[in-house]
C-alpha positions in Angstrom: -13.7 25.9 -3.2 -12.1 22.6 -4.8 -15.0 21.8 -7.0 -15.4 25.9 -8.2 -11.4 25.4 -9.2 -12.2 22.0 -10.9 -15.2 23.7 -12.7 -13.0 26.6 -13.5 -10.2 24.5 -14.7 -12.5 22.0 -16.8 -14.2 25.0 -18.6 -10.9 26.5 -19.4 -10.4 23.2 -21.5 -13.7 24.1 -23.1 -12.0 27.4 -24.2 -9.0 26.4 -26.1 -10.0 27.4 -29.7 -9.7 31.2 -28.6 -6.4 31.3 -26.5 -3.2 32.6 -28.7 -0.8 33.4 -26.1 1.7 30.9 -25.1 1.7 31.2 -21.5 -2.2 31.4 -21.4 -2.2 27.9 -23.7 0.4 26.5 -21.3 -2.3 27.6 -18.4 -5.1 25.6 -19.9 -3.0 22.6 -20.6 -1.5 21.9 -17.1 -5.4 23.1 -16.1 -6.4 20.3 -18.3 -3.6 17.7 -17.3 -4.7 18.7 -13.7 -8.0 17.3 -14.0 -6.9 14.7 -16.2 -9.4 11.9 -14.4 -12.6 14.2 -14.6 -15.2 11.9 -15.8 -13.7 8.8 -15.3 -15.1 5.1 -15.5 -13.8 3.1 -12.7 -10.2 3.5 -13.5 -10.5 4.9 -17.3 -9.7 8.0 -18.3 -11.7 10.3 -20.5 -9.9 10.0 -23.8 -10.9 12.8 -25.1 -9.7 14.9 -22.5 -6.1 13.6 -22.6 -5.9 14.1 -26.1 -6.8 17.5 -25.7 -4.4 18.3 -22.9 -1.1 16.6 -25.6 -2.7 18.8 -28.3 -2.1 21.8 -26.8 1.2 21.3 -24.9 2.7 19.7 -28.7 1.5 23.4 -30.1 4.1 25.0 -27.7 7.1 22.8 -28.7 8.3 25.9 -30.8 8.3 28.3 -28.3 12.0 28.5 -27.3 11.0 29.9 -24.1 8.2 27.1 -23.1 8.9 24.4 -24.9 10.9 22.2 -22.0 7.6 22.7 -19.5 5.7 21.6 -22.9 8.3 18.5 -23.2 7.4 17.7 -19.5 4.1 17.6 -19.9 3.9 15.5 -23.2 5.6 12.9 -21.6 3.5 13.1 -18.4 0.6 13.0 -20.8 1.3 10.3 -22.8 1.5 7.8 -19.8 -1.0 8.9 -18.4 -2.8 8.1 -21.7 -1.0 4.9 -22.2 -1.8 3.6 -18.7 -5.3 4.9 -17.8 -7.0 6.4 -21.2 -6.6 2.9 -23.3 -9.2 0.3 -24.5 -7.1 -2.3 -25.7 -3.5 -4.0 -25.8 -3.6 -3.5 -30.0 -4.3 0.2 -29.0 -2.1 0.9 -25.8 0.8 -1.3 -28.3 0.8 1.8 -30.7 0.7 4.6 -28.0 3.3 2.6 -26.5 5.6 3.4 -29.9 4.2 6.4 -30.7 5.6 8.0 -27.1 8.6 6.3 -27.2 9.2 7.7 -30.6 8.7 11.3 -29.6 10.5 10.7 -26.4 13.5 10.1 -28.3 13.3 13.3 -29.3 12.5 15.0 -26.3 15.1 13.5 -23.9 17.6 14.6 -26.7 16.4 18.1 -26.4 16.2 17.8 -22.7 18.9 15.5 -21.5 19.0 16.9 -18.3 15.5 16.9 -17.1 15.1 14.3 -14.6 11.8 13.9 -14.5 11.3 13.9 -18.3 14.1 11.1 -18.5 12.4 8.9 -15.7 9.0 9.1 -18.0 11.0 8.4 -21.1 13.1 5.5 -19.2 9.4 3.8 -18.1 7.7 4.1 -22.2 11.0 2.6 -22.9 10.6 -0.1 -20.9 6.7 -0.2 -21.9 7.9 -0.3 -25.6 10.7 -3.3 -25.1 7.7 -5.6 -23.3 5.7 -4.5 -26.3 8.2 -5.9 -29.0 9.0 -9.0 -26.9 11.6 -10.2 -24.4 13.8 -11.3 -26.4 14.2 -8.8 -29.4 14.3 -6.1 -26.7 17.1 -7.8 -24.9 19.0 -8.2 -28.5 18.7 -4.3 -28.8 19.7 -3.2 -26.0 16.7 -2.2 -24.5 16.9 -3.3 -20.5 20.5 -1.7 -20.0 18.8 1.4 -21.9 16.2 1.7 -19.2 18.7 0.6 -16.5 21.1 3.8 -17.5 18.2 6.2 -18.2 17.0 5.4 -14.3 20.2 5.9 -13.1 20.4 9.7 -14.7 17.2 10.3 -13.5 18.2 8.7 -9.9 14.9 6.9 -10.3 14.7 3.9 -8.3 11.6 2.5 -8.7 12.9 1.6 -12.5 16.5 0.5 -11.3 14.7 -2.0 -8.4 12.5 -3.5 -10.8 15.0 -3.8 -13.6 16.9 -5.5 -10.7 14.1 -7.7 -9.9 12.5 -8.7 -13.0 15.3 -9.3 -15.7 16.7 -12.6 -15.4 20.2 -12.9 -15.2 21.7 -14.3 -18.7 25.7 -14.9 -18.7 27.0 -13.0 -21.5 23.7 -11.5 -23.1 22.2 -9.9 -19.7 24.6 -10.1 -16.7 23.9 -7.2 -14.7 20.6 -8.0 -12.9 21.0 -8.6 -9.1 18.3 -9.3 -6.7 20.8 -7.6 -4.2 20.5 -4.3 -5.8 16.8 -4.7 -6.7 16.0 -4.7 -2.8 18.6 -1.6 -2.1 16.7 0.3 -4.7 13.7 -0.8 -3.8 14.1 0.3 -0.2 15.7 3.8 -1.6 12.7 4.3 -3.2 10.5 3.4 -0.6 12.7 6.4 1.1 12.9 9.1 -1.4 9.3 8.4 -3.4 7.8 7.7 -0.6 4.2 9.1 -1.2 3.7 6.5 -4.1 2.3 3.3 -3.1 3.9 2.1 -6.5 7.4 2.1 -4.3 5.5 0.0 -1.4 3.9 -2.0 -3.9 7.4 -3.2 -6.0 9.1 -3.6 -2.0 6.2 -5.5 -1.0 6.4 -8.0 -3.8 9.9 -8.2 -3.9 9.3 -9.2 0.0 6.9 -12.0 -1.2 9.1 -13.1 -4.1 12.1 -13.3 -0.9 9.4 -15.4 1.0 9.7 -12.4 3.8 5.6 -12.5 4.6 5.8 -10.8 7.7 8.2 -7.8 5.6 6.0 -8.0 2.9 2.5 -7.2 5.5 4.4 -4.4 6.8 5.6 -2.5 3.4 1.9 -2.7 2.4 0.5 -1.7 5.0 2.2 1.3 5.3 1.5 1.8 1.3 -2.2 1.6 1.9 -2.0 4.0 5.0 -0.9 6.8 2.2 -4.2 6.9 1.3 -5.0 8.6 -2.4 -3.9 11.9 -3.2 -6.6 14.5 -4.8 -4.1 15.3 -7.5 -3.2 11.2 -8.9 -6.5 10.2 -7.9 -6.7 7.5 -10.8 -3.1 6.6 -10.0 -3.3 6.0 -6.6 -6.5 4.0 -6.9 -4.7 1.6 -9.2 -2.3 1.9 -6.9 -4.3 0.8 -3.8 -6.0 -1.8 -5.7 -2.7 -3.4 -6.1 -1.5 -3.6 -3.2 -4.9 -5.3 -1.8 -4.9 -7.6 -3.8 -0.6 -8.3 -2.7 -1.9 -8.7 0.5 -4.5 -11.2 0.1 -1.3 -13.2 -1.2 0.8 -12.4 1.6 -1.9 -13.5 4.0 -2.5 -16.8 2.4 1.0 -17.3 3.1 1.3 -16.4 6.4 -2.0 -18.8 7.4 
């Protein structure tokens, strides 16, 4: 039964030129967003199925009634794209602004969407490493993401905002390794079937020199093993946190 609903969903994607009603063009876009990895390369999207899948949910951003679920799945889209469907940094570098453009607008329409504003938060954060360190710091861009997270009670963005940014008297003071391994841990806790959440723990446990921590958080991320639905994700995901443990037990020899 899986593969008949994969078949069905990736034919459905095939279909799109005759669909008119909005809730049946919403249909084949999550359809298409749901088998977003079909025909992957290692971990590379098909590029011309992600395109697709914005296409259609950007033709629904007029429909009062649809348009939010539309929003959503832009902005899932469009990192997905940005992470997994790129060939290049030149090319990934103009997605990059591109999404964080039209997330402006989105999260302005849809201020209260959590998820939305936790995709929004991470292309921002994409798009202030894209500019450069210190141009983003001059416009504001870290305590942007840092307040974005916050609304979104995302806090796999406020522990790494924590844990990367350096602390700067005056021009970035807010940092705190303290707080990056409180939201780490709270993440750990509340998005606990990522291995993204063990992953940022378990490095911020290596960074702390806590080896034996470290083995432990990672171990429990690889026992997640990869979910049929972020299959690409959690494979990057996995990859990851391999290759974090290969550090950790270097260490620990």
């Amino acid at each position: 039964m899986p593969g008949l609903f994969r078949l069905a969903t990736v034919l459905l994607c095939c279909w799109t030129f005759s669909l008119a009603d909005p809730a049946r063009v919403l249909f084949v876009a999550d359809s298409c967003y749901a088998t977003r990895a079909n025909k992957a390369k290692g971990d590379k999207a098909n590029r011309s199925q992600i395109d697709k899948t914005i296409n259609l949910y950007k033709s629904l951003l007029q429909d009062s009634l649809l348009a939010e679920k539309a929003a959503l799945g832009i902005m899932r889209s469009e990192y997905f794209r940005i992470r997994f469907a790129t060939k290049n940094e030149k090319e990934k570098n103009k997605l990059i602004a591109s999404a964080k453009t039209l997330g402006d607008t989105l999260h302005a329409r849809f201020p209260k969407n959590k998820e939305m504003t936790s995709l929004y938060a991470t292309i921002t954060s994409m798009w202030g490493a894209s500019i450069g360190p210190l141009k983003a710091v001059k416009q504001g861009v870290a305590a942007r993401v840092r307040d974005l997270a916050d609304s979104a009670g995302d806090y796999q963005i406020l522990g790494r905002s924590h844990q990367l940014l350096p602390y700067i008297p005056l021009i970035l003071p807010w940092p705190d390794k303290e707080l990056a391994l409180k939201y780490l841990r709270l993440a750990v806790k509340n998005q606990s079937k990522d291995p993204y959440s063990y992953f940022f723990l378990g490095e911020l446990y290596f960074d702390r020199k806590e080896y034996d921590n470290a083995e432990k958080i990672i171990q429990q991320g690889l026992d997640l093993g990869v979910r049929t639905d972020f299959f690409l994700e959690d494979k990057r995901g996995r990859w990851h946190l391999k290759e974090l443990l290969k550090k950790v037990k270097a260490k620990q020899n």
